[in-house]
DRENDO-1510 file (C-alpha; in Angstrom, 1 decimal, always signed):
<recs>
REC; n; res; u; v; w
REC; 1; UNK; +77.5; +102.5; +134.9 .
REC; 2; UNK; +79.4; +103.0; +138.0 .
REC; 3; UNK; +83.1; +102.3; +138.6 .
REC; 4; UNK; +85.7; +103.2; +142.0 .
REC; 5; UNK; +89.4; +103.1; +141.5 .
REC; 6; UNK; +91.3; +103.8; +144.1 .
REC; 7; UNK; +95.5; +103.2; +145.7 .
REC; 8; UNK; +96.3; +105.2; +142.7 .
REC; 9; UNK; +99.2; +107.9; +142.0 .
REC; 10; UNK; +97.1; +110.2; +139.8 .
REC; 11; UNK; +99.1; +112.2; +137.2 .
REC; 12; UNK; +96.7; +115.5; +137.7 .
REC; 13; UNK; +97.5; +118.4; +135.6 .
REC; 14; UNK; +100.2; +120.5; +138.4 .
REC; 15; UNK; +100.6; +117.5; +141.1 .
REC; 16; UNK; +100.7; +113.8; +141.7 .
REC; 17; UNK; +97.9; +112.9; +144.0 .
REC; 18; UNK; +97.6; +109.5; +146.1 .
REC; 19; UNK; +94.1; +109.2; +145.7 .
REC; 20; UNK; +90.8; +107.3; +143.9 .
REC; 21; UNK; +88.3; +108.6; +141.8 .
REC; 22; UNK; +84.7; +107.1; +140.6 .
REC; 23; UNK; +83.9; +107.1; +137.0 .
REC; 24; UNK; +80.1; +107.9; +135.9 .
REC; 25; UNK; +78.8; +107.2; +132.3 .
REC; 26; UNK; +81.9; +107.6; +131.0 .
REC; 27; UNK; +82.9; +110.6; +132.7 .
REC; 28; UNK; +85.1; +111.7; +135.6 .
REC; 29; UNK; +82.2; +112.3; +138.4 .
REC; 30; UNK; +84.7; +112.9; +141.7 .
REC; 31; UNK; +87.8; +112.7; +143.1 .
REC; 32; UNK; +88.5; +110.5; +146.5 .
REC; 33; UNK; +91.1; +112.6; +148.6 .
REC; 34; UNK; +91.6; +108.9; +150.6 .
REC; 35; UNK; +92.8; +106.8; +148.2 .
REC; 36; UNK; +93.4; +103.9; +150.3 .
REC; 37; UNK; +92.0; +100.6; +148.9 .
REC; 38; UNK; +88.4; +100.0; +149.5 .
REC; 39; UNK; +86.2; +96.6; +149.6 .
REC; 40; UNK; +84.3; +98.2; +146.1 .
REC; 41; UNK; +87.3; +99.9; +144.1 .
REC; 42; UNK; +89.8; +98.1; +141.9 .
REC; 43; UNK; +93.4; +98.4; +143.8 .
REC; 44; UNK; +95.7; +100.0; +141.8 .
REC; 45; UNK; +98.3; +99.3; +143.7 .
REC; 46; UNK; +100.3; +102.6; +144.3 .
REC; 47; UNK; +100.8; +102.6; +140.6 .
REC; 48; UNK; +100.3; +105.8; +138.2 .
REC; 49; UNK; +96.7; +106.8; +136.7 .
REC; 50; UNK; +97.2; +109.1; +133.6 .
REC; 51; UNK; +95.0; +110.9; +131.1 .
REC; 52; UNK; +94.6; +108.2; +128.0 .
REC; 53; UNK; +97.7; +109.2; +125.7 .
REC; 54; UNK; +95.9; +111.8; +122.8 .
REC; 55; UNK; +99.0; +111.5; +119.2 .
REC; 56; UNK; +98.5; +114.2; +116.4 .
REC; 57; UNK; +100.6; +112.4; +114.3 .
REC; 58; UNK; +101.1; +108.5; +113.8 .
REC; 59; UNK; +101.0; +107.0; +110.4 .
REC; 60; UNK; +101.2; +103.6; +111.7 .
REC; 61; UNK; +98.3; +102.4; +110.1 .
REC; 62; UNK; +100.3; +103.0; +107.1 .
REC; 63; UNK; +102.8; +100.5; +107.9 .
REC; 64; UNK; +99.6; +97.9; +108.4 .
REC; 65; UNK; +98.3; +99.3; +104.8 .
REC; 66; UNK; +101.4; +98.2; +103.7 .
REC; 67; UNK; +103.7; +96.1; +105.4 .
REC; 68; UNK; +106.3; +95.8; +102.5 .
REC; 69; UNK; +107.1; +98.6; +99.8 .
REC; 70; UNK; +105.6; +95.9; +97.1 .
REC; 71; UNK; +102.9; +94.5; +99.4 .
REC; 72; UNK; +99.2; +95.6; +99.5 .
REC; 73; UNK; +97.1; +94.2; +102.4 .
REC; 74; UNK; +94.2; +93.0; +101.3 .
REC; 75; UNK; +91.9; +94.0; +103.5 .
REC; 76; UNK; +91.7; +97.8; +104.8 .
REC; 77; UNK; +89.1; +96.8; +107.4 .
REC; 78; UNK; +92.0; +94.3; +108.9 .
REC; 79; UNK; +94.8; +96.8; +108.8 .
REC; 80; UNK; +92.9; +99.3; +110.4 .
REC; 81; UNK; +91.8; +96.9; +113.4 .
REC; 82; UNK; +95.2; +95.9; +113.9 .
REC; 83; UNK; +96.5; +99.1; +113.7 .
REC; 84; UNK; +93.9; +100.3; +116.4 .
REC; 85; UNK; +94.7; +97.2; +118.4 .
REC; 86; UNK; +97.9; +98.7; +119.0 .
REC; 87; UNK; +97.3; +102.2; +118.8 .
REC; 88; UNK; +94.8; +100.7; +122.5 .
REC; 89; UNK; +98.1; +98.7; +123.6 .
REC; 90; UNK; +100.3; +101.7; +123.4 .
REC; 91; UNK; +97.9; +103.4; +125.8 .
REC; 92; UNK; +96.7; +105.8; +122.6 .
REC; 93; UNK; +92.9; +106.6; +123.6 .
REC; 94; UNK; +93.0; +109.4; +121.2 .
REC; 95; UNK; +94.8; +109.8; +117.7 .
REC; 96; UNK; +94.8; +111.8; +114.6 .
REC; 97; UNK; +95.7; +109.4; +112.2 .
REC; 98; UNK; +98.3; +111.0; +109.4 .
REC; 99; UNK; +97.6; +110.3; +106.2 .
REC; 100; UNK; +99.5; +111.3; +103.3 .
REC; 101; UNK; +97.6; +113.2; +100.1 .
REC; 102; UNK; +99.9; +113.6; +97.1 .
REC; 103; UNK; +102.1; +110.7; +95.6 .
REC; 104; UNK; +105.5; +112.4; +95.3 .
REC; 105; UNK; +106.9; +109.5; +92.9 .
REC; 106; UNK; +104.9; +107.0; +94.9 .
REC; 107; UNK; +103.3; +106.3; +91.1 .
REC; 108; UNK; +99.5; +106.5; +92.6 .
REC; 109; UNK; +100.5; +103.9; +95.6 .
REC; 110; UNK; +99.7; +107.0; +98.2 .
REC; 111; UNK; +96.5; +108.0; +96.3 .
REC; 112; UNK; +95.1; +104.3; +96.9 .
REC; 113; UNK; +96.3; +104.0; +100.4 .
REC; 114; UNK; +95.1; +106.8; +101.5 .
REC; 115; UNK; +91.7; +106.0; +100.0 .
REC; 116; UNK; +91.9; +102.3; +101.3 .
REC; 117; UNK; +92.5; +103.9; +104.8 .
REC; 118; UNK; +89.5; +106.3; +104.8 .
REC; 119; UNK; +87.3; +104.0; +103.9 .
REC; 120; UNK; +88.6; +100.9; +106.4 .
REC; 121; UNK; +88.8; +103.8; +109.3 .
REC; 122; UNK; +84.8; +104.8; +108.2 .
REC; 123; UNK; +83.7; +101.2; +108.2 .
REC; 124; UNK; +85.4; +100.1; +111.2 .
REC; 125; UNK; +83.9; +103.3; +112.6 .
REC; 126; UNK; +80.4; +102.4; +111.1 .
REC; 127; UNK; +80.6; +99.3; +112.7 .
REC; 128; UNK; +81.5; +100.0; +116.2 .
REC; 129; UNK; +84.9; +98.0; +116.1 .
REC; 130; UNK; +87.7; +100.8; +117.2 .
REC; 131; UNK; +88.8; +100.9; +120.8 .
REC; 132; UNK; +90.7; +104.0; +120.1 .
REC; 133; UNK; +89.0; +107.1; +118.9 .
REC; 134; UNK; +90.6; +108.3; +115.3 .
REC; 135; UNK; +90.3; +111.3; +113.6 .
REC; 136; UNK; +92.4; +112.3; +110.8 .
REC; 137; UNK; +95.8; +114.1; +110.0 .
REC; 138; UNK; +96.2; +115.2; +106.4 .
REC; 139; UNK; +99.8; +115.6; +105.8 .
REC; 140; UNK; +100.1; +117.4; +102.4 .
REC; 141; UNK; +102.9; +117.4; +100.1 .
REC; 142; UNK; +102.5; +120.9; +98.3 .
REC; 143; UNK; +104.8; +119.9; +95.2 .
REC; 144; UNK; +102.7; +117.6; +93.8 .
REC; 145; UNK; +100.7; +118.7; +90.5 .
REC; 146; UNK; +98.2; +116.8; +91.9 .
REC; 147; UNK; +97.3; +117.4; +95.5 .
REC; 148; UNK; +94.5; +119.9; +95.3 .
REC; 149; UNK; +92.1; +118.0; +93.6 .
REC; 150; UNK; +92.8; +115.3; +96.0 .
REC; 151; UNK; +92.3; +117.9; +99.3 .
REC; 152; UNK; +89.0; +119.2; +97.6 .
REC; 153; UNK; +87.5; +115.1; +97.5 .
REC; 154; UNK; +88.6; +115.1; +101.3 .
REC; 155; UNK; +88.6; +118.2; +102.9 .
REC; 156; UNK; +84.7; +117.9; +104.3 .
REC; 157; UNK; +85.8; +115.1; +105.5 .
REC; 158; UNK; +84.1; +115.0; +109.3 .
REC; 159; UNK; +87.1; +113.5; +110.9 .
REC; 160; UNK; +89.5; +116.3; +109.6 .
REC; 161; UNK; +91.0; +118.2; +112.7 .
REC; 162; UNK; +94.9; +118.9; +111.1 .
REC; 163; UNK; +96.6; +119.1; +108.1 .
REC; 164; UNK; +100.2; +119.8; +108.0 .
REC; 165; UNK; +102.0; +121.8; +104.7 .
REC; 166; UNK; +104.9; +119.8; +103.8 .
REC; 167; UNK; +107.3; +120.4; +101.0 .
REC; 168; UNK; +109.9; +117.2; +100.9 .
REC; 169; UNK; +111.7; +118.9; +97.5 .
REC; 170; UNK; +115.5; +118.2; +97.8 .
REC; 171; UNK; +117.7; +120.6; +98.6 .
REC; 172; UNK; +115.8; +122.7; +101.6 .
REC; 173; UNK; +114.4; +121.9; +104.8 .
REC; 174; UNK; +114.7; +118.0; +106.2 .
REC; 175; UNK; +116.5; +117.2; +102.7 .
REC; 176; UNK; +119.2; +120.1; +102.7 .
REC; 177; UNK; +121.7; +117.7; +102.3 .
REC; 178; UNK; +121.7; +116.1; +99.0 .
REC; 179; UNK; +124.1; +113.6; +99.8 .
REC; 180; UNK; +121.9; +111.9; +102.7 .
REC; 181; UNK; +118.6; +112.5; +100.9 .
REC; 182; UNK; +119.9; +110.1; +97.8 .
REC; 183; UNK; +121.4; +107.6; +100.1 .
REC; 184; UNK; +117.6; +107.5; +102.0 .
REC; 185; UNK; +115.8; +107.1; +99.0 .
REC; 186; UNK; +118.5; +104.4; +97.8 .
REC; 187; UNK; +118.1; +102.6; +101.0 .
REC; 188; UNK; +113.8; +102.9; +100.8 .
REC; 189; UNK; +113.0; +101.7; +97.4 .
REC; 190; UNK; +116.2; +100.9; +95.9 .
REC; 191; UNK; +116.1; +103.8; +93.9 .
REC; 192; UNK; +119.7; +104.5; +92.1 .
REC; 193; UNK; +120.8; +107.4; +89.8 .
REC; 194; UNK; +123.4; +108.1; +87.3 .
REC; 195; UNK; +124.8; +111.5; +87.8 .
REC; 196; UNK; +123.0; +112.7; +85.0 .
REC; 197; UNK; +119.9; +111.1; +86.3 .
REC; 198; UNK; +120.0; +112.6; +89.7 .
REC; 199; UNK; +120.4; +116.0; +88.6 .
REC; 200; UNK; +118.0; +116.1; +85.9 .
REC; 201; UNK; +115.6; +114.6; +88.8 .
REC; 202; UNK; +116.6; +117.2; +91.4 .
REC; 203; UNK; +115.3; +120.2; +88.8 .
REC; 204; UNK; +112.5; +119.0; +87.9 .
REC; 205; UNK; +111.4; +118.4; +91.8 .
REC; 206; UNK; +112.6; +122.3; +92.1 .
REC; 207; UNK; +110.4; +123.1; +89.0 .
REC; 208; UNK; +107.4; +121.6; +90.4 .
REC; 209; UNK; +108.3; +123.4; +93.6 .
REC; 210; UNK; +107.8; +126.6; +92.3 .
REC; 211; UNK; +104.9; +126.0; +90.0 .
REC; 212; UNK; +102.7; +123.8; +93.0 .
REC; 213; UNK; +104.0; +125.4; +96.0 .
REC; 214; UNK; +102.9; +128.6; +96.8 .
REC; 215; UNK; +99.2; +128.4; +95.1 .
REC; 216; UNK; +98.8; +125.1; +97.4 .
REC; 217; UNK; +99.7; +127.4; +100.5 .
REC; 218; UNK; +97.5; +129.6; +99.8 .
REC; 219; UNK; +94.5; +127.5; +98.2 .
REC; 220; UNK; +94.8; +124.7; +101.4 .
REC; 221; UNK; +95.2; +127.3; +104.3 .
REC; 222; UNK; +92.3; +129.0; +103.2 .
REC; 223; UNK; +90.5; +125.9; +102.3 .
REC; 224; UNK; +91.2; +125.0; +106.4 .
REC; 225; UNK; +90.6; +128.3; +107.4 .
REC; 226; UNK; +87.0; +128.2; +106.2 .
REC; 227; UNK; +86.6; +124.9; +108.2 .
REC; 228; UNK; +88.3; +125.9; +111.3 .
REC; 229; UNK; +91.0; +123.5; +110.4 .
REC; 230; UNK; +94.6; +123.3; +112.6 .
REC; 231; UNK; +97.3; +123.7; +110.1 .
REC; 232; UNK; +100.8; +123.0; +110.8 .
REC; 233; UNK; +104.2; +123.8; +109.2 .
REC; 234; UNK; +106.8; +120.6; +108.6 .
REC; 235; UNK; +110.4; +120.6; +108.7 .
REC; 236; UNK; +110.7; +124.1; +109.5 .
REC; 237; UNK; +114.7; +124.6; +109.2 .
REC; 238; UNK; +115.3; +128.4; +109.3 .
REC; 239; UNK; +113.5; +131.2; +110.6 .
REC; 240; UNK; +112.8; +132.5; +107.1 .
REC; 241; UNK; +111.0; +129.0; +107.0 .
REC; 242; UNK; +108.9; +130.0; +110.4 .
REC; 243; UNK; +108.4; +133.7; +109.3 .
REC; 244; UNK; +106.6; +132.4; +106.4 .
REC; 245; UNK; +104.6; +129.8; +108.5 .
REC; 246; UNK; +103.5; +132.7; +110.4 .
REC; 247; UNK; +102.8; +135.0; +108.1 .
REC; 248; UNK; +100.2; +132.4; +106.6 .
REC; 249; UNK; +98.9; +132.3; +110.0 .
REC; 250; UNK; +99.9; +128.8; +110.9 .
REC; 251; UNK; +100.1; +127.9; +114.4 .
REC; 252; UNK; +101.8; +125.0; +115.1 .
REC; 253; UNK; +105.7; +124.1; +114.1 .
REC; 254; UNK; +105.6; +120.2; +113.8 .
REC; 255; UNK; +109.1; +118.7; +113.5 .
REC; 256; UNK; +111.9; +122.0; +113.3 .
REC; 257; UNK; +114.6; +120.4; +111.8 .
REC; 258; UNK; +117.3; +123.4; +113.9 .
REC; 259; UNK; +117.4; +125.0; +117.5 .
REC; 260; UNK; +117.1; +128.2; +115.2 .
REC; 261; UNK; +114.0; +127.5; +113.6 .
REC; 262; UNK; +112.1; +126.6; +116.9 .
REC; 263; UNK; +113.4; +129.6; +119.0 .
REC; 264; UNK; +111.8; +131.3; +115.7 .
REC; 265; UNK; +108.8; +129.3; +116.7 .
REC; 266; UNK; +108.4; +130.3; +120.1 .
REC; 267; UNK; +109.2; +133.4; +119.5 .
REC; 268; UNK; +106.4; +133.8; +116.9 .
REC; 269; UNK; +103.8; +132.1; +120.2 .
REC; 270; UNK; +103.8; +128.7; +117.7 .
REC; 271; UNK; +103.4; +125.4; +119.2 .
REC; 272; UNK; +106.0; +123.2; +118.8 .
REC; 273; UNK; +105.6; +119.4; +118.1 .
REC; 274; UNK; +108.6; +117.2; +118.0 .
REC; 275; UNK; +108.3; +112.7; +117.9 .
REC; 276; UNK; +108.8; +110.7; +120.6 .
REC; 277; UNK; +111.0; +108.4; +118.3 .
REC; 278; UNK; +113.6; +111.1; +119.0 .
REC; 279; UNK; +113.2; +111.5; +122.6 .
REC; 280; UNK; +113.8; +107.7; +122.8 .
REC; 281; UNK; +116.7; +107.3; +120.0 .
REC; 282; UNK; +118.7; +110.3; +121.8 .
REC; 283; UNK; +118.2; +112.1; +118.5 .
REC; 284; UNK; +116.8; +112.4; +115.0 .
REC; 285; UNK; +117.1; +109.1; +113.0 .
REC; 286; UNK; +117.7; +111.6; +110.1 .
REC; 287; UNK; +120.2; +113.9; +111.5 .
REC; 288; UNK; +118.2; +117.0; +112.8 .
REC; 289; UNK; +117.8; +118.5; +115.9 .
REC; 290; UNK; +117.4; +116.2; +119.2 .
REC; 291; UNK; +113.8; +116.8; +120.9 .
REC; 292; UNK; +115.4; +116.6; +124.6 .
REC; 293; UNK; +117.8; +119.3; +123.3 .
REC; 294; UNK; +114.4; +121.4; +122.7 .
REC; 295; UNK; +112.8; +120.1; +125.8 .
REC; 296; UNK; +115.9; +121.7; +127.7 .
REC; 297; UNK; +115.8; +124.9; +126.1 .
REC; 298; UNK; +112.2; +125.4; +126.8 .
REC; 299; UNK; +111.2; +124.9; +123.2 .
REC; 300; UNK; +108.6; +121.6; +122.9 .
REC; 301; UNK; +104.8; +121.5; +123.7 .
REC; 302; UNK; +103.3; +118.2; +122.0 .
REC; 303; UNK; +104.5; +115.0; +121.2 .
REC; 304; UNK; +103.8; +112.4; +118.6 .
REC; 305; UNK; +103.9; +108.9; +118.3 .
REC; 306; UNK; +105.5; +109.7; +114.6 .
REC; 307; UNK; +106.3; +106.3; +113.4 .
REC; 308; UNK; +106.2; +103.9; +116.6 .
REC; 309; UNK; +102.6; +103.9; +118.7 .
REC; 310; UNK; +104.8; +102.5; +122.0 .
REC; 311; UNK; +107.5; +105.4; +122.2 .
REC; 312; UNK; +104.5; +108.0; +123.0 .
REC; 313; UNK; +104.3; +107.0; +126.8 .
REC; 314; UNK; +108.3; +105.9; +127.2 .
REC; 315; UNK; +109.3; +109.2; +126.0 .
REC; 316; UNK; +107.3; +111.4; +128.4 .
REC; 317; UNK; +108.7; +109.0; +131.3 .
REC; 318; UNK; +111.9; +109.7; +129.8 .
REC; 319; UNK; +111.7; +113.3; +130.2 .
REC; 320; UNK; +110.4; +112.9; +133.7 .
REC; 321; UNK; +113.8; +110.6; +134.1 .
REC; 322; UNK; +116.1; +113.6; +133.0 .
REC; 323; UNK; +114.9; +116.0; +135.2 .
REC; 324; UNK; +111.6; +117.4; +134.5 .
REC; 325; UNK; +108.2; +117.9; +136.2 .
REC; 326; UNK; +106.4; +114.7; +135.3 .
REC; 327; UNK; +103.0; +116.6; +135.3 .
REC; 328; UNK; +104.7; +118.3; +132.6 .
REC; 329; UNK; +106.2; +115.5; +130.8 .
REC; 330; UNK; +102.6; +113.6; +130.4 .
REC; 331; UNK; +100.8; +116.6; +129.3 .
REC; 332; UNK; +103.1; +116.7; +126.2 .
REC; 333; UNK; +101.4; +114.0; +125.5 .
REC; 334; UNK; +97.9; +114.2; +126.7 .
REC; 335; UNK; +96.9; +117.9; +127.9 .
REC; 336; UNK; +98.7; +119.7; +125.3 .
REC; 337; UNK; +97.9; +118.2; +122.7 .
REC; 338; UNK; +94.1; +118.4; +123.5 .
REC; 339; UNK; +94.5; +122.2; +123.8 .
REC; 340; UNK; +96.3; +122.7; +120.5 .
REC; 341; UNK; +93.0; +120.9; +118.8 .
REC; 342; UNK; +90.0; +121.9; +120.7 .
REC; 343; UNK; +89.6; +118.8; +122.6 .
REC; 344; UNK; +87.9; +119.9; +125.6 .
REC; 345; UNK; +86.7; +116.6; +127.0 .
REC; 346; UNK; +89.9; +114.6; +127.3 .
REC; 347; UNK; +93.6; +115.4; +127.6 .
REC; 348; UNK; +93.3; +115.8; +131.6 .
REC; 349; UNK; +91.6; +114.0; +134.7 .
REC; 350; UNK; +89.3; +116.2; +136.5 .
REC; 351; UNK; +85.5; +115.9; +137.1 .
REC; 352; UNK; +83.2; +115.7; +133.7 .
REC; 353; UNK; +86.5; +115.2; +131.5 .
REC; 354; UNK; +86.1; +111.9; +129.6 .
REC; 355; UNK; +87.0; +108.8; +131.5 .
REC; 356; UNK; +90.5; +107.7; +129.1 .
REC; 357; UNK; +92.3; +106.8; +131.4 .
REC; 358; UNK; +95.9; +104.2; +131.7 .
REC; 359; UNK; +97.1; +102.8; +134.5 .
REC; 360; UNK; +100.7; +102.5; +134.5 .
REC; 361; UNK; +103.5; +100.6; +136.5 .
REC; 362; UNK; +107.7; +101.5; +135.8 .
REC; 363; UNK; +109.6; +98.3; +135.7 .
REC; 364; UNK; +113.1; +99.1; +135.3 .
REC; 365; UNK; +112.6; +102.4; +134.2 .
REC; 366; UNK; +110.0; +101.2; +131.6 .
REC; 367; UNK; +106.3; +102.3; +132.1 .
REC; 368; UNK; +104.3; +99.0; +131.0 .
REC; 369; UNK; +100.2; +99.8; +130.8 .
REC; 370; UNK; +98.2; +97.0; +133.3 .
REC; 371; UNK; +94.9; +99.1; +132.8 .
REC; 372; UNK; +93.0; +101.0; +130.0 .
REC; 373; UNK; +89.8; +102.7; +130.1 .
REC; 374; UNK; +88.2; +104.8; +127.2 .
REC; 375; UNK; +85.1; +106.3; +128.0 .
REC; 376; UNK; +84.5; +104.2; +131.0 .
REC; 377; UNK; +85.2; +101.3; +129.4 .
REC; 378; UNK; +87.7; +98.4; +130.8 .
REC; 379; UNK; +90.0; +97.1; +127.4 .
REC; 380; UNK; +93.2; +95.4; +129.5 .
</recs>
């Protein structure tokens, strides 16, 4: 199959070009210096062609899994097509999807999701219904007693590409404040503590920290290592925090909670990932470090989705809107990310790349997607 666009402003990967291209079984085939509209091509209309948007981290389909905290959706299959539905509508052509292995007082509600979303991804998969093309993100909480037996039934998983090492115990990291970490947990499941109950909770989370944490490290990393297996820290808030990241020969610094723990980063040649949410919000809804802040200092490579699909493509707009390259800007969120894990076929539009692909028009500042193609293939 054989497909001209032309009039377009194409987001290359060091320039803006006015040009056209043809597409080719799915592929890039060539580049039309002249992109002026042409009898054959679909008009673009002057507006933007990017790279489809690839996100390491979304756990959106969660919120489909379950759209309440006391509310199961009954079918996986359905949850996972809507979620891909707007995964496609956010301009998403690529996405790990973030999953979350260990319950950490979920009482065996994460265990089932995350089964329930495995197996809806695999059959919609099976089945030839996703527009988007998913792989998955196995975000790990180390202090659970239970989370390597759970990463050994998954880890072969063929669809694995990252899996991040997070450790949410009160007290350190995103949750150094113990103050705002009981208020968030008041305000997500209405849990409430007497004084006595709170501290008696808050040791035994630090006792399982020291017991799980460490022999999880090691036991995951080289578990991924094995598989050639991206791992990423989480919540990195001091340098110590980095240091040890490093020293276990992690890569990639997803979410530094400080300035200090990213310089750390960069100084350590780790990739920093911040979310979009943040770019958007002006700052972090939980009180860390803004992601333009990092974006001005030099210190952000990739961004995620996080928790809302439709802030991926508004926030790298929004950095082109305060200044920077927009070139730049879109590769956070399509070249960059590719590179960090070993996507060779997408993230960029040249000739023989995959042909993901968004067509994009700003209305009052807003970028709003009037085209997609994934492979080739025409969804809006």
């Amino acid at each position: 199959m054989c497909l001209q666009i032309s009039n377009a402003r194409i987001v290359c990967e060091h320039h803006v070009a006015d040009a056209g291209l043809t597409i080719r079984d799915g592929l890039i085939h060539s580049f039309e210096r002249d992109g002026s509209p042409k009898a054959e091509a679909i008009d673009l209309e002057g507006d933007f062609l990017l790279p489809g948007l690839i996100d390491l981290h979304t756990d959106n389909v969660e919120h489909f899994m379950q759209p309440r905290p006391s509310v199961q959706w009954p079918s996986s299959l359905a949850a996972v097509l809507a979620h891909d539905w707007q995964l496609l509508g956010s301009g998403i052509t690529t996405v790990l999807d973030a999953l979350a292995l260990g319950d950490y007082d979920s009482g065996g509600a994460r265990t089932a999701m995350l089964n329930e979303a495995i197996d809806g991804l695999s059959r919609a998969r099976a089945a030839g219904l996703l527009r988007t093309d998913h792989y998955f993100h196995f975000r790990c909480e180390l202090s659970d007693p239970a989370l390597l037996s759970i990463v050994e039934r998954h880890i072969d998983n063929p669809g694995l590409r990252l899996v991040s090492m997070m450790d949410h115990t009160p007290g350190q990291r995103q949750w150094h404040n113990l103050t705002l970490y009981r208020e968030f947990r008041r305000k997500k499941n209405a849990r409430v503590w007497t004084e006595e109950e709170f501290a008696h909770y808050i040791t035994e989370r630090r006792e399982h920290q020291q017991q799980y944490v460490p022999p999880g490290r090691s036991t995951i990393g080289h578990l991924c290592r094995e598989r050639d297996i991206r791992i990423a820290s989480h919540d990195d808030t001091t340098a110590a925090d980095v240091d040890e990241s490093f020293t276990d020969g992690i890569t990639i610094s997803e979410f530094p909670t400080t300035v200090e723990a990213a310089r750390r980063a960069r100084e350590r040649g780790m990739k920093i990932v911040m979310g979009s949410p943040n770019i958007i919000l002006g700052g972090s809804h939980s009180g860390n470090v803004s992601a333009m802040e990092l974006a001005d200092q030099g210190l952000l490579d990739v961004l995620t989705s996080d928790y809302v699909p439709g802030s991926l493509l508004h926030a790298a707009f929004a950095l082109s809107a305060e200044g920077f390259d927009l070139p730049e800007a879109i590769a956070m969120v399509t070249k960059n990310p590719a590179d960090l894990i070993g996507f060779t076929d997408r993230g960029r539009i040249a000739p023989r790349m995959r042909a993901d692909l968004i067509r994009v028009r700003l209305i009052e500042g807003v970028p709003v997607i009037r085209n997609i193609w994934v492979a080739g293939r025409q969804y809006l």
